[in-house]
Residue frames relative to the residue before (quaternion, step in Angstrom):
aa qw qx qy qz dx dy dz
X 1.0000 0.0000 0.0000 0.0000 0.00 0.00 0.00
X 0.3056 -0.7885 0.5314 0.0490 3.65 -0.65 1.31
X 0.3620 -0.5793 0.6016 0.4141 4.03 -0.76 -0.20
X 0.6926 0.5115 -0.3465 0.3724 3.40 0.16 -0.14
X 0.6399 0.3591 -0.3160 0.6014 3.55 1.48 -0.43
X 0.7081 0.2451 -0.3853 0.5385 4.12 1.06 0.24
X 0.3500 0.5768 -0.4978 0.5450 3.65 1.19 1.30
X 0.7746 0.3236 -0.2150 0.4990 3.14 1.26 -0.85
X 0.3856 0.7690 -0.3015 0.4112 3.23 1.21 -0.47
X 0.6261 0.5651 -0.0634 0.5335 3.37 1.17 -2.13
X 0.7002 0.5279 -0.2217 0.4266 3.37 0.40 -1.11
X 0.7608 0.4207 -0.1727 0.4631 3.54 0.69 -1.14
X 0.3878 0.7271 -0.2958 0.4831 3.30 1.27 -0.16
X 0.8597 0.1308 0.0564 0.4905 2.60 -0.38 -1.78
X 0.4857 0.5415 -0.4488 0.5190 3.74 0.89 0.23
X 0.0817 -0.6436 0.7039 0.2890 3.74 1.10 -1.09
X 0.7706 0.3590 -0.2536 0.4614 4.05 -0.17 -0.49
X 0.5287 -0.6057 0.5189 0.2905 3.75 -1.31 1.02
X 0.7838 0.5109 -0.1648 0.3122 3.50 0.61 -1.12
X 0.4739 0.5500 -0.3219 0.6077 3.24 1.36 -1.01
X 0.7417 0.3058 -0.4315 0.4126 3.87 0.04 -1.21
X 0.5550 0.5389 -0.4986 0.3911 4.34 0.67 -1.15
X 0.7272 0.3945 -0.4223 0.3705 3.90 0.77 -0.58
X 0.7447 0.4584 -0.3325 0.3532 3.65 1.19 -0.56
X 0.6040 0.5737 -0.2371 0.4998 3.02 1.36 0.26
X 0.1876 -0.8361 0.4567 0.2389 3.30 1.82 -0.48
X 0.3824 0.5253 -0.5132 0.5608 3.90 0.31 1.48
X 0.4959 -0.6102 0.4998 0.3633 3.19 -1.47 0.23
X 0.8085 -0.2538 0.3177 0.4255 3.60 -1.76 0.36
X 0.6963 0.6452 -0.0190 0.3138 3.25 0.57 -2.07
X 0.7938 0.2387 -0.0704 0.5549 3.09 0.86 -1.30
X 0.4316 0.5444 -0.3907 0.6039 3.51 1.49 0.48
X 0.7690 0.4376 -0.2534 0.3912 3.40 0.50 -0.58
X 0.6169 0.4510 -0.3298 0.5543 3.59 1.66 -0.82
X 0.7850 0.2599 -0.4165 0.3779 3.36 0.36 -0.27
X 0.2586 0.7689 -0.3927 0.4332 3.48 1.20 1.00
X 0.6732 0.2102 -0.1219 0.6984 3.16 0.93 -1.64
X 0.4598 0.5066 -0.6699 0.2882 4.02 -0.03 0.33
X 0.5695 0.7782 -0.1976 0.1765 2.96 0.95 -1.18
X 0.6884 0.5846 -0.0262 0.4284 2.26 0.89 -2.17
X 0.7032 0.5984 -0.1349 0.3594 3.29 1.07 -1.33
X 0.6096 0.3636 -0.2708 0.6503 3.24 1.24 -1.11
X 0.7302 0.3098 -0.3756 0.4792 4.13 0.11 -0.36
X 0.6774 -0.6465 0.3318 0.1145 3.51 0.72 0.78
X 0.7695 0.1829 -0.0497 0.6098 3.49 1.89 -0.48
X 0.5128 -0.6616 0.4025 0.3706 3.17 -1.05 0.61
X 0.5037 -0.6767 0.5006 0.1947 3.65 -0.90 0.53
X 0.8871 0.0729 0.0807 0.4487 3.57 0.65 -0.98
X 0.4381 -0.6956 0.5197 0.2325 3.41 -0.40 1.01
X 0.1118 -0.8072 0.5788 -0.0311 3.84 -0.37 1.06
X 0.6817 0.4845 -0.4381 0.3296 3.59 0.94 -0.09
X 0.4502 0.6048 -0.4841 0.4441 3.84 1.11 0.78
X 0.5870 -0.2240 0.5413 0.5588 3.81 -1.40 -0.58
X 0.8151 0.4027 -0.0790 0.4089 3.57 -0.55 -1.77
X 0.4213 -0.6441 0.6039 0.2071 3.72 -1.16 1.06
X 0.2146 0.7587 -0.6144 0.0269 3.93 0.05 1.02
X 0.6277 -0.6049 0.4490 0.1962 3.41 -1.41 1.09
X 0.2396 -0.7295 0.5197 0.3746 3.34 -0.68 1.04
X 0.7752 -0.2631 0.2991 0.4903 3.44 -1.55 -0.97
X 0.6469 0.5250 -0.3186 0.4521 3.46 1.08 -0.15
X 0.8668 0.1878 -0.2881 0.3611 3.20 1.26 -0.21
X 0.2188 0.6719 -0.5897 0.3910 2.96 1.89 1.04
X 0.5441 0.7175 -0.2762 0.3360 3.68 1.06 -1.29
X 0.7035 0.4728 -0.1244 0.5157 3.43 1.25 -1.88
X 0.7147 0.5318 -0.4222 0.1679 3.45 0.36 -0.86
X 0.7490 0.3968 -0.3502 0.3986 3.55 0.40 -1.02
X 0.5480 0.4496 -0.5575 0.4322 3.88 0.82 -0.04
X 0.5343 0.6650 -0.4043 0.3300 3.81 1.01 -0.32
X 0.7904 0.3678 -0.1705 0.4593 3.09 0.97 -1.10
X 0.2621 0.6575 -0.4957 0.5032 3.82 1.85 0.12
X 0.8320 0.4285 -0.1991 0.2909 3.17 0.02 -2.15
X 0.6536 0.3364 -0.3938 0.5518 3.50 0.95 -0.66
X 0.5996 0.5096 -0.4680 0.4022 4.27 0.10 -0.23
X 0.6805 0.3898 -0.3216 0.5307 3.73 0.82 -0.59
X 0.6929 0.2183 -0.4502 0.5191 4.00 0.02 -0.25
X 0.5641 0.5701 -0.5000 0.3266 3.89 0.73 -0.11
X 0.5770 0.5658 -0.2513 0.5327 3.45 1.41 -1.36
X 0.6053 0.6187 -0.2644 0.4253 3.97 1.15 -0.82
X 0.6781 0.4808 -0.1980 0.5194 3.05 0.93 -1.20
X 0.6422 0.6284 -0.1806 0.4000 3.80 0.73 -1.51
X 0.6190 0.5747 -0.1534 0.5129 3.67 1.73 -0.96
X 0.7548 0.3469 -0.1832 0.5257 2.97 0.69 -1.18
X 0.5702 0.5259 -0.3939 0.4931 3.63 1.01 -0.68
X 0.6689 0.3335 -0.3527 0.5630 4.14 0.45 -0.23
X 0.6904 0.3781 -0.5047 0.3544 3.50 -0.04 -0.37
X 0.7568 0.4648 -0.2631 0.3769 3.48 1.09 -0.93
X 0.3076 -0.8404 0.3072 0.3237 3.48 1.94 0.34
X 0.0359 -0.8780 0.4585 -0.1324 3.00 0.69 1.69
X 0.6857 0.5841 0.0514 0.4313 2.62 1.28 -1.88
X 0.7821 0.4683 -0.2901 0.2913 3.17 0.78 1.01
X 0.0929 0.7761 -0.5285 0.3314 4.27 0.05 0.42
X 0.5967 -0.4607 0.6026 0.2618 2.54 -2.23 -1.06
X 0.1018 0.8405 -0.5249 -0.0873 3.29 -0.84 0.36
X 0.2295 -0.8149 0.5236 0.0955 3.26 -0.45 1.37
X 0.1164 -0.7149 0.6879 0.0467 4.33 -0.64 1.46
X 0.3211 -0.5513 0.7456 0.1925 3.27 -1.71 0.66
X 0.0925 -0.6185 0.7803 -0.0104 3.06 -2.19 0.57
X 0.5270 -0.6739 0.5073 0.1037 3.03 -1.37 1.09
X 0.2464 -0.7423 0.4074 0.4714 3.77 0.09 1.19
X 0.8458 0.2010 -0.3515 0.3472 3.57 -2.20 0.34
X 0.0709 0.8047 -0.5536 0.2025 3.52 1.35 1.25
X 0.0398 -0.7425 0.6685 -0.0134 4.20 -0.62 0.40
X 0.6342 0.5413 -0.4578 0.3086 3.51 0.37 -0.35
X 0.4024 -0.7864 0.4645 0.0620 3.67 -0.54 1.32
X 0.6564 0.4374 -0.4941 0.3658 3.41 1.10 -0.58
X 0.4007 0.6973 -0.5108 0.3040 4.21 1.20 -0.47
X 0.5048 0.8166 -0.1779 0.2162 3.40 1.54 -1.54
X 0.7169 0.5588 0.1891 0.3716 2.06 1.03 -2.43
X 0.6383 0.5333 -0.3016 0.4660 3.26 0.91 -1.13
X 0.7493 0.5837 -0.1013 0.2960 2.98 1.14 -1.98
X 0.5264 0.5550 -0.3269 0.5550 3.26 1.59 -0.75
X 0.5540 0.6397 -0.3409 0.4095 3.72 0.81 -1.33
X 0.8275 0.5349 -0.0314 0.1677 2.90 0.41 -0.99
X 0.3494 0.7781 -0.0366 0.5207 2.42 2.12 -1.37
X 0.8461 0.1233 -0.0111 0.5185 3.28 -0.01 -2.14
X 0.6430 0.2968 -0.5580 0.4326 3.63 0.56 0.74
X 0.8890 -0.0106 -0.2118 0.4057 3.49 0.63 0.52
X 0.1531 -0.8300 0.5324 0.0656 3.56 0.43 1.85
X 0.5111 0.5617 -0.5775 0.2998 3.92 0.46 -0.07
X 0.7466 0.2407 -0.4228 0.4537 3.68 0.56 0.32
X 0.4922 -0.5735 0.6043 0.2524 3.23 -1.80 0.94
X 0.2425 -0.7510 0.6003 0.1297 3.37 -1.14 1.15
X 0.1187 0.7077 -0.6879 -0.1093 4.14 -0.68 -0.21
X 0.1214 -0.7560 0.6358 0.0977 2.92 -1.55 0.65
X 0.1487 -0.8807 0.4481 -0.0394 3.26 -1.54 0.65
X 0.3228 -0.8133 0.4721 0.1069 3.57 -0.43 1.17
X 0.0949 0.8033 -0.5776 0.1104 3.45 -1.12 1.15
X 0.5771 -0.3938 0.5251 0.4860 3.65 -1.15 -0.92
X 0.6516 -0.5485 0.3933 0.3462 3.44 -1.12 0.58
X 0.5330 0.5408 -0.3788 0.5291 3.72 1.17 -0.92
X 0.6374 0.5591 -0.3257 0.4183 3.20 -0.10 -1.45
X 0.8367 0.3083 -0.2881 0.3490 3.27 -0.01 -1.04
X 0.6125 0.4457 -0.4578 0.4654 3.65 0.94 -1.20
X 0.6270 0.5484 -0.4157 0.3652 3.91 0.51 -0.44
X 0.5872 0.5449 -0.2943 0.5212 3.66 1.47 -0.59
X 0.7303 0.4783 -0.3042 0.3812 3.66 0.70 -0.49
X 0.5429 0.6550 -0.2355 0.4698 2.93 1.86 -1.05
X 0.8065 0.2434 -0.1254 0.5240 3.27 0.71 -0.66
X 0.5167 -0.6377 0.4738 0.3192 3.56 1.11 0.71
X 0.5396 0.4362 -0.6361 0.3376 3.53 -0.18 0.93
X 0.5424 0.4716 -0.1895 0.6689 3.59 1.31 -0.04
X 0.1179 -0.7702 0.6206 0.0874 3.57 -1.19 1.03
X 0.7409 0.1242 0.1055 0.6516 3.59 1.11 -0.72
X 0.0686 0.7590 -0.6471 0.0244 3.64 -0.88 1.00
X 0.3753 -0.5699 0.6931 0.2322 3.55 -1.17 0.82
X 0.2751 0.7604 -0.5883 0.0098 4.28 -0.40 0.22
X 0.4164 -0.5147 0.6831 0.3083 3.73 -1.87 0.28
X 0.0466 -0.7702 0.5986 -0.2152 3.14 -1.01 1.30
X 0.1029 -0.8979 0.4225 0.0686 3.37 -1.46 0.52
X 0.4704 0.3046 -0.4382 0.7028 2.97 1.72 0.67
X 0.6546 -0.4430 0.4328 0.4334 4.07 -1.70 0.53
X 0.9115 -0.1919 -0.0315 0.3625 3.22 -0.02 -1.22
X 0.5581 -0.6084 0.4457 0.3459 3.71 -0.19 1.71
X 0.7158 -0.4851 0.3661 0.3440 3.71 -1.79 0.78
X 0.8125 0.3756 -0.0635 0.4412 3.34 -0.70 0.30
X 0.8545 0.1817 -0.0579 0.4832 3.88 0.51 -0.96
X 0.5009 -0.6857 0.5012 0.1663 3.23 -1.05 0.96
X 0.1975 -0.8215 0.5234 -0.1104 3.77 -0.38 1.53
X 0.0958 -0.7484 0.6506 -0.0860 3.10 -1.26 0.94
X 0.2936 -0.8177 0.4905 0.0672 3.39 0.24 1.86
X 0.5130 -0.6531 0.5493 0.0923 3.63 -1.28 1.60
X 0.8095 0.0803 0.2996 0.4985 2.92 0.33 -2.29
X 0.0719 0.7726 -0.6301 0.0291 3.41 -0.61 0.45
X 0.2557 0.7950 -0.4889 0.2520 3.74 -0.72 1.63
X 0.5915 -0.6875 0.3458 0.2406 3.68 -1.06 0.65
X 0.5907 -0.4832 0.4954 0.4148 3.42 -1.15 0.71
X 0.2767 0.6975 -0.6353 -0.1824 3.40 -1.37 0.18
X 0.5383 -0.5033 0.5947 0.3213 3.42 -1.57 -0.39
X 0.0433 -0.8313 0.5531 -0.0343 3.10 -0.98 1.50
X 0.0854 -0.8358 0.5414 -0.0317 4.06 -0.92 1.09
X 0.5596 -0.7030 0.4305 0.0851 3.12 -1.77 0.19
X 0.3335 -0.7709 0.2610 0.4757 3.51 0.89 0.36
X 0.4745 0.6384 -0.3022 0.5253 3.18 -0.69 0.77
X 0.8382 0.1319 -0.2574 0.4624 3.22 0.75 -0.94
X 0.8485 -0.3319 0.0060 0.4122 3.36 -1.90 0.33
X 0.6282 0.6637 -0.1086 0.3911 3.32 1.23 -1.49
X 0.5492 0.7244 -0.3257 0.2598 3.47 0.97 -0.75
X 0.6540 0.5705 -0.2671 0.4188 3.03 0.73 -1.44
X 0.7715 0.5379 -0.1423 0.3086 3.65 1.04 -0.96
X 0.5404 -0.6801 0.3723 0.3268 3.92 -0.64 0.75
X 0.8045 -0.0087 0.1902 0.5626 3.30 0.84 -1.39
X 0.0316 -0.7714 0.6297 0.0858 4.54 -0.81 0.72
X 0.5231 -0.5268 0.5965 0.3050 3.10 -1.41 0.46
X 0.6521 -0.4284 0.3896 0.4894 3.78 -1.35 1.05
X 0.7179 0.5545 -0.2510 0.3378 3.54 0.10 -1.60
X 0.6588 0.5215 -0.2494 0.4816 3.47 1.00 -0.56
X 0.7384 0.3909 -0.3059 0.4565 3.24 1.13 -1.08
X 0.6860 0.5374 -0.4207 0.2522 3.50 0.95 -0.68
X 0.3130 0.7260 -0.5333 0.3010 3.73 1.38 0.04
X 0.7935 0.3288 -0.1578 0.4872 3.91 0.75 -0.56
X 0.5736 -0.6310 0.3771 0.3614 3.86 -0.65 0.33
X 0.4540 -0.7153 0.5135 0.1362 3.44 -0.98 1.06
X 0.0390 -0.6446 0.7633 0.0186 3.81 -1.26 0.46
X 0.3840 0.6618 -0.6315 0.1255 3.15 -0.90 0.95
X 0.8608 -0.1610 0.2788 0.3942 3.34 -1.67 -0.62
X 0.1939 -0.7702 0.5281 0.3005 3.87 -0.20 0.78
X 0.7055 -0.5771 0.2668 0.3131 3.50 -1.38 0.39
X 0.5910 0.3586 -0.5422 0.4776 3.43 -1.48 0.91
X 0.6389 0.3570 -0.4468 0.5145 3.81 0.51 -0.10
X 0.6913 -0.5887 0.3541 0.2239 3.40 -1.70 1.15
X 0.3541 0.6353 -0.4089 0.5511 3.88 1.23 -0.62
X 0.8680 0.2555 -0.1821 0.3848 3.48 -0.68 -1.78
X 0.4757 0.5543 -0.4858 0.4800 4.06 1.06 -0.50
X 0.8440 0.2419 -0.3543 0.3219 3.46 -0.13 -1.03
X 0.5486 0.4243 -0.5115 0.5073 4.28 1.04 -0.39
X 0.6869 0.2537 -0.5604 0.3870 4.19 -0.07 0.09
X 0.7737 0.3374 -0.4598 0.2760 3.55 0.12 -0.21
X 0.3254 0.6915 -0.4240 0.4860 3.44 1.54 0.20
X 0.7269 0.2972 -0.2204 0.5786 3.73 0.97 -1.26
X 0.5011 0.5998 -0.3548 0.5130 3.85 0.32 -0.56
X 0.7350 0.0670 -0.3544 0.5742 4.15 0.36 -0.18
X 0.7211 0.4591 -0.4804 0.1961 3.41 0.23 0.49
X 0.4328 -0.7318 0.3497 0.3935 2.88 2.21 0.37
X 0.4061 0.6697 -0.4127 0.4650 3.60 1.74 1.13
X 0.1203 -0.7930 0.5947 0.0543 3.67 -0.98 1.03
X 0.0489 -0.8529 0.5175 0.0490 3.18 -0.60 1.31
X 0.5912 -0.4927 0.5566 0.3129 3.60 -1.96 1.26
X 0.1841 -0.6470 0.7398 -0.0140 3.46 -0.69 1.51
X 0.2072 -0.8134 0.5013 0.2101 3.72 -0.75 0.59
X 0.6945 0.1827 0.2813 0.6365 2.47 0.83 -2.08
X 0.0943 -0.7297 0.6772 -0.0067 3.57 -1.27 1.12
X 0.1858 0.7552 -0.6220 0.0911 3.52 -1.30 0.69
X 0.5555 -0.7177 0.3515 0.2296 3.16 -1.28 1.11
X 0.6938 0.4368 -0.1545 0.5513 3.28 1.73 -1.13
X 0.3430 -0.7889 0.4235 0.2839 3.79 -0.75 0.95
X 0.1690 0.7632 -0.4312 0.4506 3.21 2.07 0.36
X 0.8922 -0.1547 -0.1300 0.4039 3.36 0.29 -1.23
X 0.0012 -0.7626 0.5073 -0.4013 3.48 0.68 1.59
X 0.8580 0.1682 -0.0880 0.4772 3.06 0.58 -1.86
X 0.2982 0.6774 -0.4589 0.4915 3.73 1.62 0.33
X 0.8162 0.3704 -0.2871 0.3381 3.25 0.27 -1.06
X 0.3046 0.8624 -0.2133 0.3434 2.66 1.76 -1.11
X 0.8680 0.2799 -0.0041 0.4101 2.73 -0.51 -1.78
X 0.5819 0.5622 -0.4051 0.4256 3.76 0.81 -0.93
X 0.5036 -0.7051 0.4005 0.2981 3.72 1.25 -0.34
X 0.2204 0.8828 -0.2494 0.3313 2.94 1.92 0.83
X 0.5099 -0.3386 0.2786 0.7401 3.46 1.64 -1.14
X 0.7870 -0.4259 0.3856 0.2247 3.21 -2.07 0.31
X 0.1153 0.8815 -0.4079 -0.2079 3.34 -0.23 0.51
X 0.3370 -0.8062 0.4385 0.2102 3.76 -1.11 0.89
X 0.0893 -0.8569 0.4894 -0.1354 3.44 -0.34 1.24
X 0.4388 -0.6472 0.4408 0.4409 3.79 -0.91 0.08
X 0.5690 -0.6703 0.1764 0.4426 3.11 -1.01 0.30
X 0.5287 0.4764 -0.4629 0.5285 4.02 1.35 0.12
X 0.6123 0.3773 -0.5634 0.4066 4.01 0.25 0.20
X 0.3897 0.8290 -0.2942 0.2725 3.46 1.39 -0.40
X 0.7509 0.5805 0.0425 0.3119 2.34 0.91 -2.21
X 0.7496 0.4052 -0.2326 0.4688 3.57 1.56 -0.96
X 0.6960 0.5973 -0.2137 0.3363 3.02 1.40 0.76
X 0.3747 0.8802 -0.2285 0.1805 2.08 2.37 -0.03
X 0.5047 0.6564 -0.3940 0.3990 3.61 1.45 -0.13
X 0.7924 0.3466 -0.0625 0.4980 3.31 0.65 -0.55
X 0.6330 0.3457 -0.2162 0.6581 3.94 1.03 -0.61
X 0.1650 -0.6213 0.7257 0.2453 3.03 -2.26 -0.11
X 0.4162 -0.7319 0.4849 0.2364 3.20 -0.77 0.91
X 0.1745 0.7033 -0.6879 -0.0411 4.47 -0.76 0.01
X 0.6011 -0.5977 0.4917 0.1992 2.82 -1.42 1.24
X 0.1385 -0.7040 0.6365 0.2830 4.05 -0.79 0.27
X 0.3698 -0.7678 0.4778 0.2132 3.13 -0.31 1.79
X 0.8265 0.3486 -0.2542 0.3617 4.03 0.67 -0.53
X 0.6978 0.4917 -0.3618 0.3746 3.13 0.84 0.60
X 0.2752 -0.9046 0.3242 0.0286 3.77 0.49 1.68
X 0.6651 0.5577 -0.2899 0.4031 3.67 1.22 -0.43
X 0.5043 -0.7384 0.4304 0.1237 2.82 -0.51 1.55
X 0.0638 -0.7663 0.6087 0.1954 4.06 -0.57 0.77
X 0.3299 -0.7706 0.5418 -0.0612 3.15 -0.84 1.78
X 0.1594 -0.7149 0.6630 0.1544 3.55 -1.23 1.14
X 0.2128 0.7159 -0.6434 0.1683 3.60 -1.19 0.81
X 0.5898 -0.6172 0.4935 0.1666 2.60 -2.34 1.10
X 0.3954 -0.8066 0.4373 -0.0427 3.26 -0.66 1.36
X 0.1864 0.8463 -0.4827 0.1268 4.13 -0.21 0.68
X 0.4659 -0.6383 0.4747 0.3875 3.44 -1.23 -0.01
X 0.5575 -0.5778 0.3480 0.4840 4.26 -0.57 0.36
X 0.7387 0.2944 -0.3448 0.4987 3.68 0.83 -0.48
X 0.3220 -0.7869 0.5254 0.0334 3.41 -1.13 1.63
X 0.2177 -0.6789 0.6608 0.2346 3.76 -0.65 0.15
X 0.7411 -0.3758 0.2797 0.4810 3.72 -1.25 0.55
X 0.8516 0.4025 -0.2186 0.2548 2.87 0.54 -1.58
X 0.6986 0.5772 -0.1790 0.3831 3.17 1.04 -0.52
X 0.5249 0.4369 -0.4379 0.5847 3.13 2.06 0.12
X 0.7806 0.4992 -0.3467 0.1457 3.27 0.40 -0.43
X 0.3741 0.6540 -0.3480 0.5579 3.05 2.27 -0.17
X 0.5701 0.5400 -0.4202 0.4548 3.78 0.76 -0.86
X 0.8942 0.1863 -0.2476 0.3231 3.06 0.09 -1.31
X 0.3552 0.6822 -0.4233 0.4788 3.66 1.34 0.81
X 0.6894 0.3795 -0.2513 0.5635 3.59 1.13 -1.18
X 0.5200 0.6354 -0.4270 0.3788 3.98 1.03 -0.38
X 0.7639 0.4286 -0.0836 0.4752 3.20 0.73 -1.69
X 0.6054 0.4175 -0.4227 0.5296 4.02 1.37 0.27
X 0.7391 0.3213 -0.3928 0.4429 3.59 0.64 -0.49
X 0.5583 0.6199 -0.4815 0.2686 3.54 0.91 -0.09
């Protein structure tokens, strides 16, 4: 029995789904699954009922799980010791942030982190999503929070946050309101306010317009969806948002699905494959807040 096959073990659980865990684990599907059934094999029982949608644990591995997660806290707690006595754990660590970032758990992690290990100096910084994957790439950037539209950007190893549709957002009153859901082509009859370019949002509505051989009236650009949906709403122009920035607006906007546009504009944490201590351990601090 390895830690890596009750890493995976852990993963499928609480993923309930094979894939989801091959992505938190960063392995394939496949090889999540063989060292599943090793597992299984050496403990003599099967672990997980596979004949649903959803990976659900049998009684044997309701039985298995929490010693799983013992075993993987104690060599983690093993590792974490030796890594301070041998003053590993310490430096600088420079995190990107995507400008008009809100998401508190990034906060969180960081704060977490902080007070379990203040010998490093943290700094943060706010940019465009380019900017930043280009900042990690080249190591001025240890960690970036970015909007994105492919999983994992050239070059850097990603760990998707959020994953959500483009929508179209109004004001009552206007033409669109009345309606659930428009086709890109429909919306572009009216000016657009969105996200200006290099930020993941605005990548995935131009290449969304770009195969349909559609040019859209960008009015207005803004970094914050604060004031997107300001303009928005004032009845300024249309505004295109995901659907959870949507959502906090719902007093004032109407959300409609754009029924033809299917790529999903994805927030995730963003790195290079070789980690320093510190920078794995902030990861796996910033994993365990947004989860």
């Amino acid at each position: 029995m390895e830690l890596r096959q009750l890493e995976y073990f852990v993963a499928v659980a609480e993923e309930r789904n094979f894939t989801r865990a091959a992505e938190r684990v960063h392995i394939s599907q496949s090889g999540v699954s063989a060292q599943i059934r090793q597992l299984e094999r050496e403990l003599g029982a099967e672990l997980f009922d596979r004949s649903a949608r959803s990976a659900t644990l049998t009684a044997a591995g309701r039985a298995a799980l929490e010693h799983a997660r013992a075993a993987l806290a104690a060599a983690e707690a093993v590792g974490q010791a030796v890594g301070e006595v041998a003053d590993l754990i310490r430096g600088r660590l420079t995190v990107g942030m995507v400008i008009g970032c809100t998401l508190t758990p990034l906060f969180d992690a960081l704060a977490t982190f902080h007070r379990a290990h203040p010998g490093v100096r943290i700094a943060l910084l706010e940019d465009n999503s380019d900017r930043l994957c280009e900042g990690v790439r080249t190591g001025a950037l240890d960690l970036a929070l970015i909007g994105t539209a492919t999983a994992a950007p050239e070059g850097l190893e990603a760990h998707t946050i959020i994953s959500e549709r483009l929508v179209a957002a109004v004001p009552a009153g206007h033409a669109l309101a009345g309606r659930e859901e428009v086709t890109l082509r429909e919306l572009l009859a009216y000016p657009i306010v969105c996200m200006p370019p290099g930020t993941g949002l605005r990548t995935v509505f131009d290449r969304a317009c770009a195969a349909q051989d559609l040019r859209p009236v960008i009015a207005m650009q803004a970094s914050a969806a604060d004031a997107i949906a300001d303009l928005a709403g004032r009845g300024m122009a249309v505004a295109v948002l995901s659907d959870s920035m949507a959502a906090h607006y719902g007093d004032r906007l109407t959300a409609l699905r754009i029924r033809d546009v299917e790529t999903p504009a994805l927030l995730a944490l963003v790195w290079k494959s070789a980690l320093g201590p510190a920078v794995r351990e902030l990861l796996r601090y910033a994993r365990r807040a947004f989860a």
